[in-house]
Structure formats: structure tokens, C-alpha cells
C-alpha positions in Angstrom: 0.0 0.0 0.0 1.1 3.2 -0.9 1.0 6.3 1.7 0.5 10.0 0.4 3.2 12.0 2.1 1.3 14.4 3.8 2.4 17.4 1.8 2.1 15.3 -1.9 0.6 17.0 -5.1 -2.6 15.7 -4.5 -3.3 16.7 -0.9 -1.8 20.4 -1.9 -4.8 20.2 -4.2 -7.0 19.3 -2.0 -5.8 21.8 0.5 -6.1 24.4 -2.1 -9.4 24.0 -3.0 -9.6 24.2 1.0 -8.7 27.1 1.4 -10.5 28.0 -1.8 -13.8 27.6 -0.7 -12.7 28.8 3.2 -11.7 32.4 1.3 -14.8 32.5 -0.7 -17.4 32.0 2.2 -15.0 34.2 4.4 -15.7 36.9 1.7 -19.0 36.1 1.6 -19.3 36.9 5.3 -17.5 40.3 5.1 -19.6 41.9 2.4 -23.3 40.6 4.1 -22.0 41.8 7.1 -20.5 45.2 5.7 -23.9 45.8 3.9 -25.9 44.6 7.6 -24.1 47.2 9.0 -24.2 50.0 6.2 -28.0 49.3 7.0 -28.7 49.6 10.3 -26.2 52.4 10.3 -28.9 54.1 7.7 -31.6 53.2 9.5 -30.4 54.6 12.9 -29.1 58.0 10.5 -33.0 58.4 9.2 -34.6 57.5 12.5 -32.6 60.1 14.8 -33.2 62.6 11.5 -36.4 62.5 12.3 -36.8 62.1 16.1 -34.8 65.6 15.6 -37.4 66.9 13.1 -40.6 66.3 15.4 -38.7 67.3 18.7 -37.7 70.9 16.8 -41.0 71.2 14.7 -42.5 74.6 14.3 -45.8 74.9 15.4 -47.3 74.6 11.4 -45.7 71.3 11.6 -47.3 70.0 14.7 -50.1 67.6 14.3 -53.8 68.4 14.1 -54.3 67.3 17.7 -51.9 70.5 18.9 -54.1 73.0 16.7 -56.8 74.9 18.6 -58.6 77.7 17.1 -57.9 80.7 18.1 -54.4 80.1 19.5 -52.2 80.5 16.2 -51.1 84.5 15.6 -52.8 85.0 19.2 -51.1 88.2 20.3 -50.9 87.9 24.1 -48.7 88.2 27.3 -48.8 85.1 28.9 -47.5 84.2 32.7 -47.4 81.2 34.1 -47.6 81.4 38.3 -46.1 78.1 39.5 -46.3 76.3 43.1 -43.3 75.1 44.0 -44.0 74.8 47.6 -42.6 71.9 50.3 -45.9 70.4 49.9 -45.4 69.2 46.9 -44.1 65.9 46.0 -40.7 66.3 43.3 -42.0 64.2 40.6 -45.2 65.8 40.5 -43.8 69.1 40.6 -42.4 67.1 37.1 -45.5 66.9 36.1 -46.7 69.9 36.9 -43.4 71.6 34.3 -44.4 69.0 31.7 -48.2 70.3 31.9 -46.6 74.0 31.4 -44.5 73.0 28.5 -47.0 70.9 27.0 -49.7 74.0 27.0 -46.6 76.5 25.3 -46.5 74.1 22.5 -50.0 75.2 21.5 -49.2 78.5 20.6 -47.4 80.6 18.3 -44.5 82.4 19.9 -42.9 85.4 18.9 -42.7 88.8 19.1 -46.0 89.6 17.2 -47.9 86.5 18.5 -47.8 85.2 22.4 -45.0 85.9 24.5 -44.5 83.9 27.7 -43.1 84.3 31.2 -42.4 82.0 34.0 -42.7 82.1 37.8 -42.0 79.9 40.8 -43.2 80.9 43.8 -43.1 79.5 47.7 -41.7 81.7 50.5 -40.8 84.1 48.0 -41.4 84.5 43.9 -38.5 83.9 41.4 -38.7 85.1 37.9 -37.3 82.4 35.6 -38.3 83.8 32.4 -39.5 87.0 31.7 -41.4 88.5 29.3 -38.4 90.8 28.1 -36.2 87.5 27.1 -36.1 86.1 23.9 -39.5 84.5 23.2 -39.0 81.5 21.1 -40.5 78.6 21.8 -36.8 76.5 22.4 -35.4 78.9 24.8 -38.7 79.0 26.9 -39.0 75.1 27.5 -35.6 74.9 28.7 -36.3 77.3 31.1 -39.4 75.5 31.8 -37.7 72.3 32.6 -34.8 74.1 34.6 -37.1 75.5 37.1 -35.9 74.2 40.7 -38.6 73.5 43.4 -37.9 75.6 46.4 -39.2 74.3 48.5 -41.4 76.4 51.5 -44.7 77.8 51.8 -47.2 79.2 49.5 -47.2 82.9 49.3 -49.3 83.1 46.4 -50.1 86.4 46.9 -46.2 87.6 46.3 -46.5 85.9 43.4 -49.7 87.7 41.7 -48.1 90.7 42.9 -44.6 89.8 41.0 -46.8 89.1 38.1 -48.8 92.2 38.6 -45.0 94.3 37.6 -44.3 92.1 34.8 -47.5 92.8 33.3 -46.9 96.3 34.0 -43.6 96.5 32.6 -44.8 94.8 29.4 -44.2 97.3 26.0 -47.0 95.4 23.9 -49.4 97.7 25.1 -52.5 96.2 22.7 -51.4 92.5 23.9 -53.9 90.4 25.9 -52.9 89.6 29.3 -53.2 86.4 31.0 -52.3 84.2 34.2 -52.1 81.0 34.8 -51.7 80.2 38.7 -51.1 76.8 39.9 -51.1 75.5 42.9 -52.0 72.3 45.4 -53.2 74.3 48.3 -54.5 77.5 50.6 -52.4 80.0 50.3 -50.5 81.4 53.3 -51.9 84.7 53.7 -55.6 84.4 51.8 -56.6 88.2 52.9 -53.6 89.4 50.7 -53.8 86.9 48.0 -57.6 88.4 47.5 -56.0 91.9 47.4 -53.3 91.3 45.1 -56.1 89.2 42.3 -58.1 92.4 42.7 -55.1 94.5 41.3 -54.6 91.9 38.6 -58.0 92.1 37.4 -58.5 95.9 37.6 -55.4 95.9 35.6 -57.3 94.0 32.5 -55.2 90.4 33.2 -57.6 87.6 32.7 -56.6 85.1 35.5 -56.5 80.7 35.0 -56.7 79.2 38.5 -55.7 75.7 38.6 -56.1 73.7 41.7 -54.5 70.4 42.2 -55.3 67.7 45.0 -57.8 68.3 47.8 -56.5 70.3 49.8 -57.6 73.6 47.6 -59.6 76.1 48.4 -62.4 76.0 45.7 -63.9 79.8 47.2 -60.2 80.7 46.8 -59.6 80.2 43.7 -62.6 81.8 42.7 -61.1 84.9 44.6 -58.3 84.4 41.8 -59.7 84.0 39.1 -63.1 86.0 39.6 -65.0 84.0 36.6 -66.0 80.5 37.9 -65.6 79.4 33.7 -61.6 80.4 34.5 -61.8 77.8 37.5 -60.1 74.0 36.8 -59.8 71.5 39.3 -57.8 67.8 39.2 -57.7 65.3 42.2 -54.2 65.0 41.4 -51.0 65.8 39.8 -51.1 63.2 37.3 -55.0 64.3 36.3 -53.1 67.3 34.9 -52.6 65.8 31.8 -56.6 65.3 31.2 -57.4 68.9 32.0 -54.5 70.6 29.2 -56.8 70.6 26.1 -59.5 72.6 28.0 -57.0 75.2 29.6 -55.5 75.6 26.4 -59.0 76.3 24.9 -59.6 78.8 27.8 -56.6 80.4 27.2 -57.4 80.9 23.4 -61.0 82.0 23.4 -59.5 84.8 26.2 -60.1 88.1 24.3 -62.2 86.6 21.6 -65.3 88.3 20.0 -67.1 85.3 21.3 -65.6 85.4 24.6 -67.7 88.2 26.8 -65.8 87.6 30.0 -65.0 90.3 31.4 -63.3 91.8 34.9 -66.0 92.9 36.8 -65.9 93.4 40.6 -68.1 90.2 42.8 -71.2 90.2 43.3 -71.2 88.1 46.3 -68.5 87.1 49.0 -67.2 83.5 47.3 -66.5 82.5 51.1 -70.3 83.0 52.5 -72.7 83.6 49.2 -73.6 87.3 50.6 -75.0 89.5 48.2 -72.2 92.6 48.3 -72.1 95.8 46.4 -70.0 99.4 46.6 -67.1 98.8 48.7 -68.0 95.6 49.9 -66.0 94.0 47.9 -62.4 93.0 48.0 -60.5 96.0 47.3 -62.0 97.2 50.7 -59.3 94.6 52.3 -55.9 96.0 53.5 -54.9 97.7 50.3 -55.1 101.3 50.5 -53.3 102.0 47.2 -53.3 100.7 44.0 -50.1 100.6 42.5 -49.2 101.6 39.2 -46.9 101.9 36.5 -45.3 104.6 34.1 -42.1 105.1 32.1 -40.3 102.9 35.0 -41.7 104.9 37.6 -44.0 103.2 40.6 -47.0 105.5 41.5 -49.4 105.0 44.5 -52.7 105.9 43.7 -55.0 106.3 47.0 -58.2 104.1 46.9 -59.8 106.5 49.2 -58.8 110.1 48.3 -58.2 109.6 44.7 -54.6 110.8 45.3 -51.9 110.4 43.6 -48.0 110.2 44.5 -44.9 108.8 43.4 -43.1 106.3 45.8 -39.2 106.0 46.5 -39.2 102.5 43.9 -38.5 102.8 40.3 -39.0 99.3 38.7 -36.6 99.4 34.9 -38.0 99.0 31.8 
């Protein structure tokens, strides 16, 4: 019997066609895997394109669903008043951002349509986003979602009265002016927070109370808002959500020709359903003067006498 040396012509032919075939499938491999990956590296290029596209969409772009009439080209000051009291659990304060941000997208922003402006509020009131800064809607949810919670009590009536200078300061002198106030409870000092809604409305602002859980003051927040229609109540944070699309329609039909809402002093005490009338009503509280605005300058305006005088503060334009 005769043995084939292990590296004989016919095993090197054998080992060639091997290696052969070994080459060929090994090429095979390479290109279906290049054109796998060239793929799902096209796939994950187009699908981040547009995740991008809808996350930076104008508000033309948005879907049907974001549209309510009367909110595109609606030329109006907007402030948002937001409780960011101890009381308030952090990821529902969360929610309560995301239920701001979520209303924003709704409208047009810039400098001929709505401009916005954001306050937090406990012991004291913090401004963070004005009126006067750059009202697109990009820069204002990033300052929605960068509001910290405080923390503290619930001085709501600090905060209508921040509000109350922003409007003031306002140059859009023809805009509509409107408030949103949240909040998930009683506010520290009611007897003020009455006054200070009182100013607001004689000023013109149309005033959105919002009351979240159950431990608000229904009668309250009728104090704020003075029209019950402006009034919205949720048993919780996470109800928010449900309430948006009718806010947002509130907010739109504000100013409307079929709108005839209108700022008119109570007829009745909200706390005990008394008939009132003259100066039973709520600017005969603590406030003597009624503040107001011009050119920068802060003017007190007696309720009583009818007289007027400038005060030491001068509030820049």
C-alpha cells in the first residue's frame, strides 16, 4: 500500500481547494455583514433625523391634535404662576413643568404672537423667564424644565403681585394679558392673596386658576380667578394631563369676539354667598393704594382720596 506523504501534489490540491472555498465563504461573510451594518447604520441616521425633526418642529408642523382655534397669531402676554411649595411631591412638581410646556407648544411664539413668562413661587417669587427674554418657543421650554422647586410655603399672593410688575412692565401695550396660577393648596396669607387678584383684574389680566389635589380652596380660587368658567380643578398631579386641552382652549377664546368675559368686581363674597355691592368688595381689604406703572416709575394711587403720588421705587423697563 502506498501512503501519500502528507504534503504530496494531491493533498496540496485538495488543501487548495480548501482554502479555496474557506476564502470564498469568508468573503461572503465580510460583504453581508458590511452591507448589515451599512443598514442599520442608515436606518439609525433616518430614524434620529427625524426624532430631531418632530422634537424641533414649528408649530405649522405640529399635528392636528396641537391646533386649537384661536391660539395660532394670538397676540398675548402670557405668565405662568407656579407652586413650587414643600408640599409638593418632586416628581409631581415634574409633572406639573411637563403640563406647562405641554400648553406652550400650543401656541405661536414670537414677538407679534404670544410671549410667555415663568414664575415659581413658595416663601418668596422667582422670575425664571421674563417677558423681556427672547421669546422662542426653544429657549422657553428649557427654562421650563430648569425651574428648581424651592421648597417652603405658599405665598401666592407675592406671586400675583410679582406678576402684577411684569405685566406692567410689558411694552405690547395692545397684547392680551393672561395668568395661569397653579397651585395644590390654601395659600399662606388668603386676605392678601384676595388683594393682590383684585389689582390683577383691575389691571385687565384675565386670571387661570388651577387647583390640584384636595386640599384647595375651591372659594379661593374663585377669589383668583373672579369668573367660575376660568376655574379648573384635578384630584391630582397626574390628572393634569386630562385637563390641558381645556386650559388651552380657555386660554385661546380669552379676548375673543365670542368670549364676553369680562373683569367685573363680585357680586357676592365667594366664602359666605352674601350678596355685596360698593365697597363691599375685596379692594376694601388691606390695600389702601393701587399701584401703578409709568415710564419705570412706581406710583401709588390712593383708593380713598383719589390721590396720587410717586413712591421712592422705580421698577426698569
Amino acid at each position: 500500500m502506498t501512503l501519500i506523504p502528507p504534503h504530496s501534489e494531491a493533498r496540496g490540491k485538495e488543501d487548495d481547494g480548501c482554502r479555496v472555498n474557506e476564502l470564498t465563504l469568508l468573503l461572503q461573510d465580510t460583504v453581508t455583514g458590511i452591507i448589515q451594518n451599512t443598514m442599520k447604520w442608515i436606518l439609525a441616521y433616518v430614524f434620529c433625523g427625524l426624532a430631531a425633526v418632530a422634537l424641533s418642529a414649528p408649530s405649522h408642523l405640529a399635528s392636528a391634535s396641537d391646533k386649537h382655534t384661536g391660539c395660532e397669531n394670538k397676540q398675548a402676554d402670557v405668565i405662568f404662576i407656579i407652586d413650587a411649595s414643600g408640599s409638593i411631591w418632586a416628581p409631581d412638581f415634574a409633572k406639573q413643568l411637563r403640563f406647562v410646556r405641554g400648553i406652550v407648544r400650543h401656541f405661536d411664539v414670537s414677538d407679534r404672537a404670544t410671549n410667555f413668562a415663568i414664575l415659581s413661587f413658595s416663601d418668596t417669587t422667582q422670575i425664571e423667564y421674563s417677558l423681556d427674554d427672547p421669546q422662542d418657543r426653544s429657549s422657553i421650554a428649557h427654562a421650563i424644565v430648569s425651574v428648581i422647586q424651592t421648597q417652603g410655603t405658599t405665598r401666592t399672593d407675592d406671586a400675583l403681585a410679582t406678576a402684577g410688575h411684569l405685566f406692567a412692565r410689558s411694552k405690547r401695550y395692545t397684547a392680551l394679558k393672561i395668568a395661569v396660577v397653579l397651585t395644590d393648596g390654601q395659600s399662606d396669607y388668603p386676605h392678601m392673596t384676595r388683594t393682590e387678584a383684585a389689582a390683577l383684574h383691575l389691571a385687565g389680566v384675565r386670571v387661570i386658576a388651577i387647583g390640584i389635589g384636595k386640599d384647595v380652596d375651591r372659594n379661593e380660587l374663585l377669589d383668583i380667578a373672579q369668573v367660575d368658567s376660568r376655574v379648573f380643578t384635578v384630584d391630582s398631579f397626574g390628572d393634569l394631563k386630562h385637563s390641558r386641552e381645556n386650559v388651552t382652549k380657555k386660554m385661546c377664546s380669552l379676548g375673543t369676539s365670542g368670549n364676553n368675559e369680562v373683569n367685573t368686581p363680585p357680586t357676592k363674597d365667594q366664602r359666605t354667598g352674601a350678596k355685596v355691592s360698593g365697597d363691599d368688595h375685596v379692594l376694601d381689604q388691606p390695600r389702601q393704594h393701587l399701584t401703578l406703572f409709568h415710564n419705570g416709575h412706581q406710583r401709588a394711587l390712593s383708593l380713598t382720596t383719589l390721590e396720587e403720588k410717586e413712591t421712592t421705587q422705580t421698577w426698569s423697563s
